[in-house]
Structure formats: C-alpha cells, structure tokens
N, C-alpha and C positions, 0 to 999 in steps of 0.2 A: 665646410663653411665655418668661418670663423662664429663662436658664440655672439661675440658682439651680432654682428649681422642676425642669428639664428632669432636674440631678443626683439630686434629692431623688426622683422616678418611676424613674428607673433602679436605683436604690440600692433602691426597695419593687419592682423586680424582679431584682434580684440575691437579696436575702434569699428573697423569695419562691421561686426558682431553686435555691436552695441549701438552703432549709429554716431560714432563718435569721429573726430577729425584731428592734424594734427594741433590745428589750434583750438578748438574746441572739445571739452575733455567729458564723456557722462558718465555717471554711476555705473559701476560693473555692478549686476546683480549676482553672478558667482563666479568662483575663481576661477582662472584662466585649467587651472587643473583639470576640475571637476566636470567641465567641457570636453578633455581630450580623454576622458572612461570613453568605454563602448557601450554603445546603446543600452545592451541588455546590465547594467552596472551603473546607468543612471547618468550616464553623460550622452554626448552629441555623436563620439566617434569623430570629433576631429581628430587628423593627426597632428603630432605634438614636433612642431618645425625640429626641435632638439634634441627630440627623440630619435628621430629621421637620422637627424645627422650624424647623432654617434653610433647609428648600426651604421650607415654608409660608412664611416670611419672605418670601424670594425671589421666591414668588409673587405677595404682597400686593404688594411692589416694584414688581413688572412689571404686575400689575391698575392701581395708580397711574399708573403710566408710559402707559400705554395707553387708559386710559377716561376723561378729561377732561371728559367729560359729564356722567357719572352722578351721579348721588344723592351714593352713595358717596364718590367723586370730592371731590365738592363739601365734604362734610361734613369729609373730611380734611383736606382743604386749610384748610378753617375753624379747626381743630381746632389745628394746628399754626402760625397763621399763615403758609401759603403765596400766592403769586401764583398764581394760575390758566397764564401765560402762562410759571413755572417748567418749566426744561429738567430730567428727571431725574439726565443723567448730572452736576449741578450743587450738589444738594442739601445743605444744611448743618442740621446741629440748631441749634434758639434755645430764648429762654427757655421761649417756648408750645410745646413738643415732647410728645407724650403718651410715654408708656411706652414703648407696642408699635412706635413711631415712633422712637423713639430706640435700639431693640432692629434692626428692618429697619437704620436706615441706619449702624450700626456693624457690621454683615455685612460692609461693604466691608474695615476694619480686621481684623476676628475672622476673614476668613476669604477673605484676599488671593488665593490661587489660585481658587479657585471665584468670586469677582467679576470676576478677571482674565478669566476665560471666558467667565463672563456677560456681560459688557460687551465682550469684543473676537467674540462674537458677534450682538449687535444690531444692528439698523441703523439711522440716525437718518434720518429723513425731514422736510427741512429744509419742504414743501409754501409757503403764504404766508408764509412766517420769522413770523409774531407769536410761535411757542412757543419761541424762541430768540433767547436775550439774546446781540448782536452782543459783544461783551466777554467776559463770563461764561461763557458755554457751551462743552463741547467739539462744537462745531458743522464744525471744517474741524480735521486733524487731530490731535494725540492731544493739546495742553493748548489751553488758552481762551487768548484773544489777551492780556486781559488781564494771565498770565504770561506769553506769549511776546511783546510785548511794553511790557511795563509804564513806558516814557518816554510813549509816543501815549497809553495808557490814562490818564495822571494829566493828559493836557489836553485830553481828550476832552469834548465840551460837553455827552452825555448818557452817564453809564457804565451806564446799564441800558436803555441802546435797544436795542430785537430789532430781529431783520435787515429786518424789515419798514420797518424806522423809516428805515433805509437804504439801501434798495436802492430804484433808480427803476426801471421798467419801462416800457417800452413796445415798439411794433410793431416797430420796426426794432430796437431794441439796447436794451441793458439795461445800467447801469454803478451803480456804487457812489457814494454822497454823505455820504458821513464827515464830521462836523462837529470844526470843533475851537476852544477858545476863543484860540488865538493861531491868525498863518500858520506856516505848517512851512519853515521854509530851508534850504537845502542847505548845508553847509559847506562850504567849497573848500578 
C-alpha cells in the first residue's frame, strides 16, 4: 500500500480514537506513536497501519526471492521486466516497474536499518550459479565485483554471465574461466 494511503488510515484512526472527524478536528492527547507500544510498554497495542505494511512488503520481497517457480513468480518478473536468473540482493527499478514493485524495492532506501538486518540475515545459496550474475551480484562478499573491481569488469567479454558461465567443474578440481576481451599484463 502506497504510504500516502498508509497516512490517510491512520489519520481515520486517530479521529476515530479521539472522537474526531474529517471536518471537525480535536486535541490528540498523545502521539499517534505511543498508542501503537504494546500494552505491557505503556501503549494501546494498536497496530501501526505502516508498520504492517512494510513487513507485508518485506514479505512479498522474500516470497520473490525465494519462489522462482511459481505462477506468481513468473508473473512478476513479467510484470516488471525481470530476468528469471536475477539475484535479489541485485535489483533495480526500470521503466516497466509496477507500483507495489517500486514501493518493496525502495524498503531498502526508506528504511535502512530494518534492510540492513534483513539482508545481513540471509543466506545466499550460490547451488549451479545460473541465479547469479558473476559481476553483478553480491554473490562473495558485501559489494558485486563489478564495483570492487570495475577496471576487469569494463573488459570483461560478457558483463552479465552467471557464475555458471564460468566456473568449470569437474572430478578432480574445479577452477574459474573468466573471459576477457584483451590479455591481462602485469606491470613490472
């Protein structure tokens, strides 16, 4: 739900709370806050319309992040013009972004501590690397190679290969085959 709207329900439970209307305005005796503590912390245990809405957010987030499969899934991705093979902790809005998509992924912005925990609670499960773009993603620790380091990333011969694109596997050993459209030299 958009904020605007989230203010505008709180605002017809405040009046409501207070005796108030939209034409007729009374004294709040305390802040709309101090109402939404829980009982035993000296409030009402109302919940906080805004509060609601950004765990629902949060949740739609993580349904995304997590169900790749589904219907759902699918439709959103459609929706928004997403990749399928898009890492979450990676996402950007474009011009095909709906609403309620452009409302989840500024959560990160609007409300930095509670994403900070979010995300330094997760755990990314790299499995066949297709879901993770070797560049792009925060795949190996906290920023995408691409900003750590962005001289390899601008002669990189594909900047949207997943790790799958590059990593070789087999029996005995497994090693990395990073392409790049020049050789790399050392300087002396």
């Amino acid at each position: 739900m958009p904020m605007g709207v989230a203010r505008e329900v709180e605002m017809l439970q405040t009046n409501f709370l207070w005796g108030g209307s939209i034409t007729k305005k009374k004294i709040h005796l305390v802040k709309w806050e101090k109402l939404t503590y829980p009982k035993n912390k000296g409030g009402l245990g109302i919940r906080s319309i805004k509060g609601v809405n950004i765990c629902l957010l949060f949740r739609w987030f993580w349904k995304f992040s997590t169900e790749k499969t589904t219907i759902w899934g699918s439709v959103v991705r459609a929706v928004n013009g997403l990749d399928l093979h898009c890492c979450f902790t990676n996402l950007a809005l474009n011009s095909k972004s709906s609403i309620m998509w452009k409302d989840i992924l500024k959560l990160r912005s609007r409300c930095p501590l509670l994403s900070q925990v979010f995300f330094s609670n997760v755990v990314l499960k790299v499995g066949n690397g297709q879901s993770f773009r070797f560049w792009k993603d925060h795949w190996l620790g906290g920023v995408p190679f691409m900003v750590a380091y962005p001289r390899l990333f601008s002669i990189a011969a594909n900047q949207n290969a997943s790790l799958a694109d590059y990593l070789s596997l087999s029996l005995q050993e497994s090693s990395w085959r990073v392409v790049f459209r020049r050789l790399l030299l050392a300087r002396l």
